[in-house]
N, CA, C and O of each residue as an XYZ file, in Angstrom:
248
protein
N      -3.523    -32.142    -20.221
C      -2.895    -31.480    -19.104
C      -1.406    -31.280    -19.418
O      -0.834    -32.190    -20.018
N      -0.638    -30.040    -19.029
C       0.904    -30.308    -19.625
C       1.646    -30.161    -18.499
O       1.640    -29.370    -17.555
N       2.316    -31.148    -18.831
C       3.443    -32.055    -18.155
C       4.762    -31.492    -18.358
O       4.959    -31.464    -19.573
N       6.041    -30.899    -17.537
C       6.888    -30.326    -17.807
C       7.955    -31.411    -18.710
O       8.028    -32.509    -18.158
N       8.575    -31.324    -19.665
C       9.828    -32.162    -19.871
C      11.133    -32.664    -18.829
O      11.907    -33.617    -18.738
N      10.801    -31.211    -18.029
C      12.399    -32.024    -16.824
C      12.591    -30.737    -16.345
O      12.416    -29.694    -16.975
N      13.124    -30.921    -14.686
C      12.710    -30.485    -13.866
C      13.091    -29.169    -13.807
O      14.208    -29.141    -14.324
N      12.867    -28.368    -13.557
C      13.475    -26.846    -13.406
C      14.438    -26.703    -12.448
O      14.251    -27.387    -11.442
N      15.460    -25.983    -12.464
C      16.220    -25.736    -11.946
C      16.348    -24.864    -10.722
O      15.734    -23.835    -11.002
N      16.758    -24.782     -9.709
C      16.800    -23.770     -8.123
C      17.115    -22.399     -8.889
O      16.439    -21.417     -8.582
N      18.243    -22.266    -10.004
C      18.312    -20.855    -10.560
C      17.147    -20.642    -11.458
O      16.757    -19.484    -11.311
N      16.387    -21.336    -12.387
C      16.047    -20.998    -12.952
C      14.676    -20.421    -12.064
O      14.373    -19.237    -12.212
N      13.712    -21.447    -10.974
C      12.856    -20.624    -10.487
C      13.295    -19.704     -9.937
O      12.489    -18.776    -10.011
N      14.700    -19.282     -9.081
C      14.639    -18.068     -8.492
C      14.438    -16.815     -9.142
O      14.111    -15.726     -8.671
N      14.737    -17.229    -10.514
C      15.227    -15.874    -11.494
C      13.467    -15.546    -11.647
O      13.049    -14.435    -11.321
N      12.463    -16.677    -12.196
C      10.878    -16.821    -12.234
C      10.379    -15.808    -10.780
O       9.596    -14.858    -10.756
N      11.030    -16.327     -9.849
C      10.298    -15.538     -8.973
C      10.622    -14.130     -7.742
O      10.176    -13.808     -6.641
N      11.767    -13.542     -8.818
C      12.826    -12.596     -8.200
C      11.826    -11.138     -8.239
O      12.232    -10.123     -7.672
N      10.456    -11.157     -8.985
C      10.125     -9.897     -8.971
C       8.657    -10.158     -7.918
O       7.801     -9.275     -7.862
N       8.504    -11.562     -7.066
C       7.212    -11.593     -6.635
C       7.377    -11.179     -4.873
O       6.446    -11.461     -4.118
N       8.223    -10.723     -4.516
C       8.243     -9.884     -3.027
C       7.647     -8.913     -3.532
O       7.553     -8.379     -4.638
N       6.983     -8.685     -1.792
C       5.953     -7.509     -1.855
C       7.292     -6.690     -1.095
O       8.281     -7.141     -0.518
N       6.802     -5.160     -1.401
C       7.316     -4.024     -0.891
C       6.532     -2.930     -0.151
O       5.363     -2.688     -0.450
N       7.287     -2.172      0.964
C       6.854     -1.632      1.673
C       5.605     -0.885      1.182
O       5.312     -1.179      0.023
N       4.712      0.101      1.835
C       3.478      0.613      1.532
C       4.498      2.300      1.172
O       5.143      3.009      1.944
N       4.314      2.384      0.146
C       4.427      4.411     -0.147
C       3.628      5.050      0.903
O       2.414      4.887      1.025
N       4.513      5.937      1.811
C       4.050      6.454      2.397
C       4.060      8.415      2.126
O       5.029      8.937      1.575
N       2.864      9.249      2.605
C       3.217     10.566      2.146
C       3.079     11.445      3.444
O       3.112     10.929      4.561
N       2.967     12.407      3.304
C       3.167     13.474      4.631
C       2.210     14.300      4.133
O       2.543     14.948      3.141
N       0.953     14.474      4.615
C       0.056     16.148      4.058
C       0.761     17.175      4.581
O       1.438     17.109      5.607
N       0.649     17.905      4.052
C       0.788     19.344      3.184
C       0.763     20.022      4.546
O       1.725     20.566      5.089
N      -1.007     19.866      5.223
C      -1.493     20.620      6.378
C      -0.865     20.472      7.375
O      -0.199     21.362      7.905
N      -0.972     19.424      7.744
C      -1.209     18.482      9.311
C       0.138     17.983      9.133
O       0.775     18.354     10.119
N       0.931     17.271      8.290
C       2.358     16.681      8.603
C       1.830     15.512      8.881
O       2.719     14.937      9.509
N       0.689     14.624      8.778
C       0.083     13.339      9.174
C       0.746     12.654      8.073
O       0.743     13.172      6.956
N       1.548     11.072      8.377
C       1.992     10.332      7.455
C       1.142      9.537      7.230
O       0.477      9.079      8.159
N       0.881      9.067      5.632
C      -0.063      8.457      5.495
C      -0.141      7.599      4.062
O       0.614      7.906      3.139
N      -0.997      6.621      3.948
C      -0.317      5.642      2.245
C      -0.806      6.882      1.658
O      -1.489      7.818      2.074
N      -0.200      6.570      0.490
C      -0.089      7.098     -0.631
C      -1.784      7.195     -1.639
O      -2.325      6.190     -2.101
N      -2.283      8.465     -1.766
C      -3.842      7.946     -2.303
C      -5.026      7.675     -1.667
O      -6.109      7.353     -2.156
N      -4.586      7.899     -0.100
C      -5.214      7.409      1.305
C      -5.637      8.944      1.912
O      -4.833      9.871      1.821
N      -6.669      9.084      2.396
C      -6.975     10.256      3.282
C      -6.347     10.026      4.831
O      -6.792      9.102      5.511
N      -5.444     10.784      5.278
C      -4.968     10.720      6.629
C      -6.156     10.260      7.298
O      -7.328     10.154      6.938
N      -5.261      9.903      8.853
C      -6.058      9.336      9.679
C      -7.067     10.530     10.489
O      -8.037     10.235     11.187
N      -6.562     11.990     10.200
C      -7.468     13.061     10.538
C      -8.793     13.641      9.901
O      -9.712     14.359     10.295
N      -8.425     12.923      8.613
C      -9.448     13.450      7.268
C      -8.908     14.190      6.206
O      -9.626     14.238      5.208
N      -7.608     14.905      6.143
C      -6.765     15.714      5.309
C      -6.647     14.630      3.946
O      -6.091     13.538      4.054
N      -7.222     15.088      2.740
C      -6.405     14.563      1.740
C      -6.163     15.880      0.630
O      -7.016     16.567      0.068
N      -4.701     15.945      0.550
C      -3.731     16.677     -0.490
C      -4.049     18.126      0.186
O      -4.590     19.030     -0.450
N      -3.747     18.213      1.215
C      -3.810     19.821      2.278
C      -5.402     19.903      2.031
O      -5.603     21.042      1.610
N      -6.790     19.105      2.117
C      -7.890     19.934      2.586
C      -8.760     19.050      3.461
O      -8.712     17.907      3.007
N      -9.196     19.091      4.062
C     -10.102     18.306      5.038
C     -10.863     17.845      3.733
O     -10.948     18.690      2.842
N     -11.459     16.534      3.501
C     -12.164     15.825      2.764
C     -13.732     14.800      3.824
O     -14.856     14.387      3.537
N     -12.876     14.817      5.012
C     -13.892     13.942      5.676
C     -14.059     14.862      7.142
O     -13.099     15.389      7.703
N     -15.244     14.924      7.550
C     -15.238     15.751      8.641
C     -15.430     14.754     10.135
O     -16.504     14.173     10.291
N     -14.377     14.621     11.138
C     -14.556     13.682     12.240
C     -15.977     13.918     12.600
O     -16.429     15.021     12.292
N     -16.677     13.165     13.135
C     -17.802     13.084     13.977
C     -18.004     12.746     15.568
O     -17.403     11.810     16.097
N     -18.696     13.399     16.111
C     -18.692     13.353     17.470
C     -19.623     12.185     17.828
O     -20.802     12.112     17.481
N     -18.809     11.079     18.724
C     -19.916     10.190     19.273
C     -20.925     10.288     20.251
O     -21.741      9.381     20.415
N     -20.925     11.614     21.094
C     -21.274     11.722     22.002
C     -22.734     12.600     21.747
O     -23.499     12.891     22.666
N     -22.883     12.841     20.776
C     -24.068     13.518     20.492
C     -25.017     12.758     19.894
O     -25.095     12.461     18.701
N     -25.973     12.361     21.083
C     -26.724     11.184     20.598
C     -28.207     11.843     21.101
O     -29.253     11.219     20.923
């Protein structure tokens, strides 16, 4: 099992762990609709990269 030699230092982990914050989500705007949305993500309408990809469905038609 390995055992450190001696103890690490407050600078030295901060510097270890200066790149592990997370960052906000990329967000984009379609083309069509102006819907903001992640990045790689089909809007919340169905638009991905200006074309409808998913078509809403009606619940009421049962």
């Amino acid at each position: 099992m390995a055992v450190q030699k001696s103890k690490k230092s407050r600078a030295k982990r901060g510097t270890r762990r200066s790149h592990d914050s997370l960052g906000g989500a990329t967000l984009s705007e379609d083309q069509l609709t102006g819907e903001v949305h992640r990045r790689h993500h089909i809007s919340p309408e169905g638009f991905y990269r200006g074309r409808q990809v998913v078509v809403a469905r009606e619940d009421d038609e049962e």
